[in-house]
N, C-alpha and C positions, 0 to 999 in steps of 0.2 A: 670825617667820622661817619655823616652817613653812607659814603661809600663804602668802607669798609665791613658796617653791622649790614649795608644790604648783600654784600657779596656772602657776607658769612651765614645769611637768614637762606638765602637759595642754596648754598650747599648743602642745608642741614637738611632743606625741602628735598632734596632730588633723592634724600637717603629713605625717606619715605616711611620712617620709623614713629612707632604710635608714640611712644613718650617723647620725641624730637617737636613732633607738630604739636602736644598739649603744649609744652613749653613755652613755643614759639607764640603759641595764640596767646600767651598770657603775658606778653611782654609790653612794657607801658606804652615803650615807642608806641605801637599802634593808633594809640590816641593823640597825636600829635599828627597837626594839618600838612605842614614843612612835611615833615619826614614821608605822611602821605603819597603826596607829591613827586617827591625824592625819589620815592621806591619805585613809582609808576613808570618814571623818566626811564630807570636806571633800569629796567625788566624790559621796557622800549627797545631799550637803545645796543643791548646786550643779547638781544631775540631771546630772552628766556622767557614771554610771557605764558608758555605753559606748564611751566616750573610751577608758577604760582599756585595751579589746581591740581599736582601733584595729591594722592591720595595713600595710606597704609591701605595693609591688608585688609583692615575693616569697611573699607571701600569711605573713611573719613579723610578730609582736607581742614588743612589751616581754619578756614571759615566755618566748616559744621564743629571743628573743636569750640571756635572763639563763643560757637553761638550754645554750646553747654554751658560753656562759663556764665553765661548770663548777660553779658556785657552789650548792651544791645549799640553804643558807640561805638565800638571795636568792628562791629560785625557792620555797620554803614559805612565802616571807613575801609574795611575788606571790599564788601561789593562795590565801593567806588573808585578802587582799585580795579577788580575786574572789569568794570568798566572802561577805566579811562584805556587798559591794554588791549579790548578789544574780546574779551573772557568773556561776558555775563550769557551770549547765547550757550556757551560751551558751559558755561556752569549751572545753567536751567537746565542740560540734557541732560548732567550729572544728576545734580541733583531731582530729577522726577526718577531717577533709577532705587535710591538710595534715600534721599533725604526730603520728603516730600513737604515739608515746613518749611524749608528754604525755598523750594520751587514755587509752594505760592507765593511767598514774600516777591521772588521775581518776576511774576502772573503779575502781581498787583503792581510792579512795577513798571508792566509795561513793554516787560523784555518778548518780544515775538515768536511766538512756538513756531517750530516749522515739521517737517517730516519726519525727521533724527529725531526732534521732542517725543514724536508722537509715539516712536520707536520706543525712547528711553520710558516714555510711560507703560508702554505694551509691557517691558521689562519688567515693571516693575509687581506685575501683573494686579495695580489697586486701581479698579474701573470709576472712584471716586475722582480719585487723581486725573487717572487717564479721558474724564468725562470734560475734567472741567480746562484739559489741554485741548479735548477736540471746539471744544465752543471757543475761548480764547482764539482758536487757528482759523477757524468761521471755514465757508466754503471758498475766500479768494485764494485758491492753490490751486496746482498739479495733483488730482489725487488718483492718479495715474501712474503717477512718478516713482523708478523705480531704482533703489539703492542696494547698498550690500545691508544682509541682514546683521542686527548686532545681538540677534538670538541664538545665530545657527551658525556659525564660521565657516562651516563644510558644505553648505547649502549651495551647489553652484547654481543658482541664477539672483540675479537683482530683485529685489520684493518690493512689493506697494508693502500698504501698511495691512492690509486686510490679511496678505500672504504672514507677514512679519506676525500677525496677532493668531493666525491659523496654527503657528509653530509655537508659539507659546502652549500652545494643549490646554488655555484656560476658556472656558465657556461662555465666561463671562464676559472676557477679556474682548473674544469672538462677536458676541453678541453689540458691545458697544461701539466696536467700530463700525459693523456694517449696518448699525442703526443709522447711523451718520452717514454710511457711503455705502447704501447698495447697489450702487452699478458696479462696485470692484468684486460682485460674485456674480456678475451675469456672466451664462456660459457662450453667449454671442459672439466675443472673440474668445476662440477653443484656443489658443496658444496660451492668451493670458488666463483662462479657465482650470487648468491642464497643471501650471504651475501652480494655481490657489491650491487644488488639489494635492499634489504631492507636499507644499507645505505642510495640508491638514494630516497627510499619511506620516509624514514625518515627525509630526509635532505627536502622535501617536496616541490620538485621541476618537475615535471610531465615531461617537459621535459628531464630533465637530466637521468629520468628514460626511458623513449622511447629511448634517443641517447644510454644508456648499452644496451638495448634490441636487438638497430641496429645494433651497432658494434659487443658485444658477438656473436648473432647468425648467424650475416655473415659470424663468425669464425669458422661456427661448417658447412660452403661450404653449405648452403642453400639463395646466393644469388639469385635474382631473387623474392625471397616471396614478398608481400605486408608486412604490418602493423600486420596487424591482424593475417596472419599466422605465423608470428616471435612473436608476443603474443601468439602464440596457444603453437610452442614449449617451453617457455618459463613454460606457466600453465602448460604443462605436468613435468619440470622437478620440479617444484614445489609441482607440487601433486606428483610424485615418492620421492620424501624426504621428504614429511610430512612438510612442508613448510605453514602452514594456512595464514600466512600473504602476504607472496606474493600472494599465489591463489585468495584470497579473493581482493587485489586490481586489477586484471586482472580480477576476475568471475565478479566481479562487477559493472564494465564497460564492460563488453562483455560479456553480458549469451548466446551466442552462443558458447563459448568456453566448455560448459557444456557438449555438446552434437557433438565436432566437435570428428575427427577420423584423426590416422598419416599413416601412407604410409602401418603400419600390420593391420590397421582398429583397432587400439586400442583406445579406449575411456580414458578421463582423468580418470575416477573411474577405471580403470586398472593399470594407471599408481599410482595410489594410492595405489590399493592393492600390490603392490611388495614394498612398501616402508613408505606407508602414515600413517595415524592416522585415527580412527572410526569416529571422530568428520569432519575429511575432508570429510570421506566417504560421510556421514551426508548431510554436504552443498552439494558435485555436485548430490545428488541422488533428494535432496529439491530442486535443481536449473532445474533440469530437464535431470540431468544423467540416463541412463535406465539400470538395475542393469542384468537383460540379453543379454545385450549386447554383442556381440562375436568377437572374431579379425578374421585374415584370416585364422588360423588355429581353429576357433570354438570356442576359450577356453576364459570362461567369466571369472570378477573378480575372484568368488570367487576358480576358480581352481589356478589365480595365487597368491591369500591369501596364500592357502593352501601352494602353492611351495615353497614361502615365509618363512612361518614358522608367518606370521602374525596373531595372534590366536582372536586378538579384532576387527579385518574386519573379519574375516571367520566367528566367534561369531555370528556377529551383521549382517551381507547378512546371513547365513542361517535361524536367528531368525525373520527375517524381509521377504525374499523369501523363504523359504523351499525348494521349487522345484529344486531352484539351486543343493541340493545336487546329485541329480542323473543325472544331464547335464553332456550332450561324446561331448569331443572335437573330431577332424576329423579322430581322430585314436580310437575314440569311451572309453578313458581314462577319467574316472571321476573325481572330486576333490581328493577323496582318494587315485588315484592314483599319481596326483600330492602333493599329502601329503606326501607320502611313497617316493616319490625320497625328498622332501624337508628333509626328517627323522626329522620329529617334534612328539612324541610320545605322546604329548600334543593334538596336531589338529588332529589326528587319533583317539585318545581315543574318543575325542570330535564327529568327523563325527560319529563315531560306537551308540555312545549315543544318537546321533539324527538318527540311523536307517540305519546309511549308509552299501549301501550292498559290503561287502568286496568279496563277490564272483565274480565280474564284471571283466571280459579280454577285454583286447584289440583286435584290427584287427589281429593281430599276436597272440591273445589268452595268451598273457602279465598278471599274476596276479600282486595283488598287494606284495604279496610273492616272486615272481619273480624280481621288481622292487627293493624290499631290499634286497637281496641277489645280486644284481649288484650290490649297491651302496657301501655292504659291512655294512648293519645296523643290527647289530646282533638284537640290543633293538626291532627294529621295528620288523624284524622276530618272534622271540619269542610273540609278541603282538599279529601280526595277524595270525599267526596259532593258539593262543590258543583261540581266536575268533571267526574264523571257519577251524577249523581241516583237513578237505577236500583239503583245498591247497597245503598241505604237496603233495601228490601226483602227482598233476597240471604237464601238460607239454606244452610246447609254441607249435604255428603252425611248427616252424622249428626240434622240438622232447627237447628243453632243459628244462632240471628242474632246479628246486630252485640251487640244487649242482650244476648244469653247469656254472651256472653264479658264485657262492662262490667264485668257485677257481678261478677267474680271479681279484680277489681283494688280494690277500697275505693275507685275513683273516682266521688264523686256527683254533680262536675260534667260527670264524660261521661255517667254514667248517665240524667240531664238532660236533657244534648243530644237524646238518643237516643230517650227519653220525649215531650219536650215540642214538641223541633223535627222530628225525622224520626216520631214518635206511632208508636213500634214498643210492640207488645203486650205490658206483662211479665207476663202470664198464658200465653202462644203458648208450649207444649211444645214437648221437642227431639223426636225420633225415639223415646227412651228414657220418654218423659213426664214430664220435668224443666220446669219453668217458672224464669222469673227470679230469682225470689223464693225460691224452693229456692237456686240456686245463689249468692246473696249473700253474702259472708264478713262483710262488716262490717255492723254494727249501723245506721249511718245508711243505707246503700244499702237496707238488709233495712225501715227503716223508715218510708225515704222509699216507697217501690213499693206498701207495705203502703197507706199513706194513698193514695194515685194510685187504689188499686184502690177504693176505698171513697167517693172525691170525686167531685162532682158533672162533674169534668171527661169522664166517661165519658159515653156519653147513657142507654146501658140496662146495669145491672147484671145484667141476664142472657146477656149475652155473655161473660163470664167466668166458668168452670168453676175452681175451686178444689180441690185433692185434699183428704182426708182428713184428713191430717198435718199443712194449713194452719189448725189450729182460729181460731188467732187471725184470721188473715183470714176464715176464712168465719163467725166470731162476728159480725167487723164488718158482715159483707156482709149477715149477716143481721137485724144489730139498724138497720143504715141502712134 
């Protein structure tokens, strides 16, 4: 018998219909322990335990029926049913959406709010409810933690709750979470920053988007600013992560932000080229970005494209200004040379193509040969010597070459290169009197060069002068 009334109780449930579920909450069985029991087993054992909190379109279930009836046995013999299947967290979420006199009932019961509570309270947008979920949840969490939102379905990224309460567009709503958790609007991490952001634009609440602006960037110790300059850094961190949507809702209320500068004189199209898109590039250059632009050390966009490794702004600035490619930052380093530390083999091949002069040094007489061979870029190396050949030779103002710098990277297959293909001298002092083999860190560079000096590969072993301090090599040199 009780199989039967419970098979025929969950069919009626899944049809989800308002006079189906008063019905059912009105039925005696409920008040019978056995049957209880019965029902719990048999929703068990049948995987239908979310049958049970099926709801109508009034967003009501079995339970918040039983609990108009009055019936307050009916309604502990319900939640002890949710219970025993394993429901009562998933019917605290419900119910702080919808029914918030059941949700304290299960508050005071003990049942454990988690993230999804905190969510269904945002939903519900009552900061009374939602206050007395955040204390119940206390600070032992993740509140970091990031889920799909169950405000925004369309929202592609995962939310904390700060983001989740941002999209609500309630103020209030806003206001009580991040009483509770203000480290989820510091703008200190800009990715997570960036996201509270577009939640606030989306939730479509203009204020609520000024009050993340005020409080993140007060967090990054720039109190004191106005408005507009906690907009400003705001558009720059948005233009350095490729952010179109933010930027465009700050450029577009503030075309002065197109053309404003931060404490290194860096323009927002700088802050683009280390991180942005071609298309951003595009709007602040449209909006009145000046694409020559220099920071305090000289160096315009597209030198920090270049360092980047951003090859669709470096592109599209030298296809659009040309001139850019031969511009010296204050140390008189070109693009190419900020390429060659970037090791992007890509935007090198690229500047060469557009004419770039690879024979250009720095104040210190720095090729860009020199700069891959610090970095330890064999690829790069190899590129730009055989592009122009004369580098091989090259020595800095202080006397170092290409090999000087090799060995301070533990790389032995560029040390190799440098040795065997371009046959640079790792005996040749710097300026200082430093030789190769001095400044080796690692053991295999220190003891490849060692053996080079001492091989027959040399023609006359008295072309190489060894210090004092080199015992070991000058034992070899002299027992060869």
């Amino acid at each position: 018998c009780y199989k039967a009334l419970s098979k025929q109780i969950c069919n009626s449930l899944s049809k989800r219909e308002e006079e189906t579920l008063e019905v059912l909450s009105k039925m005696s069985v409920w008040e019978e322990n056995k049957f209880v029991e019965y029902f719990a087993e048999f929703l068990r054992g049948n995987k239908w335990e979310e049958t049970f909190l099926l709801q109508d379109a009034t967003n009501k279930g079995i339970i918040e029926y039983a609990m108009t009836n009055g019936n307050i046995r009916v309604v502990e013999h319900m939640l002890s049913i949710a219970d025993k299947i394993g429901q009562r967290k998933s019917l605290l979420d419900k119910s702080c959406e919808n029914n918030l006199t059941l949700a304290m009932i299960l508050l005071n019961k003990n049942v454990r709010p988690d993230i999804e509570t905190v969510q269904s309270g945002i939903k519900s947008k009552n900061t009374t409810n939602l206050r007395e979920i955040l204390i119940r949840l206390g600070k032992n969490f993740d509140q970091f933690a990031r889920i799909q939102s169950k405000l925004a379905d369309d929202f592609s990224y995962d939310v904390t709750i700060a983001d989740e309460a941002c999209l609500s567009g309630d103020e209030k709503v806003v206001d009580t979470v991040i009483e509770n958790f203000p480290k989820l609007v510091s703008c200190t991490k800009e990715s997570s920053f960036l996201i509270l952001l577009k939640a606030a634009i989306t939730g479509g609440n203009r204020r609520i988007v000024n009050r993340m602006v005020e409080i993140g960037v007060d967090d990054r110790s720039t109190t004191g600013q106005d408005q507009t300059q906690k907009n400003s850094v705001v558009f720059y961190i948005a233009c350095k992560n490729g952010e179109t949507e933010v930027a465009k809702y700050f450029g577009n209320g503030d075309v002065s932000l197109f053309t404003s500068r931060d404490r290194h004189n860096y323009t927002p199209l700088h802050s683009v080229a280390c991180g942005g898109t071609k298309d951003l590039a595009k709007y602040l250059i449209h909006g009145g970005a000046d694409p020559y632009a220099i920071t305090t050390k000289k160096a315009t966009a597209l030198h920090l494209s270049c360092a980047s490794g951003n090859l669709d702004i470096t592109a599209f600035l030298i296809d659009s200004y040309p001139a850019l490619v031969e511009m010296e930052d204050n140390k008189k380093a070109t693009p190419v040379h900020y390429a060659t530390r970037g090791g992007s083999i890509e935007i090198i091949t690229f500047l060469v193509e557009k004419h770039a002069n690879l024979a250009k040094v720095t104040t210190k007489r720095e090729t860009v040969l020199h700069v891959s061979c610090h970095r330890g870029y064999l690829d790069v190396a190899r590129l730009v010597v055989a592009r122009c050949p004369e580098l091989a030779s090259a020595a800095t103002a202080d006397g170092y070459t290409a090999l000087h710098f090799a060995c301070t990277t533990d790389d032995l297959d560029l040390v190799r290169f440098l040795v065997e293909d371009l046959h640079l001298d790792p005996l040749q002092r710097t300026n200082d009197g430093t030789n190769s083999i001095q400044l080796a860190t690692g053991y295999g560079v220190r003891e490849y060069l060692e053996r080079i000096c001492v091989s027959q590969s040399f023609a006359s072993i008295g072309r190489f002068q060894c210090d004092s301090d080199d015992d070991n090599v000058s034992e070899e040199i002299e027992r060869h």
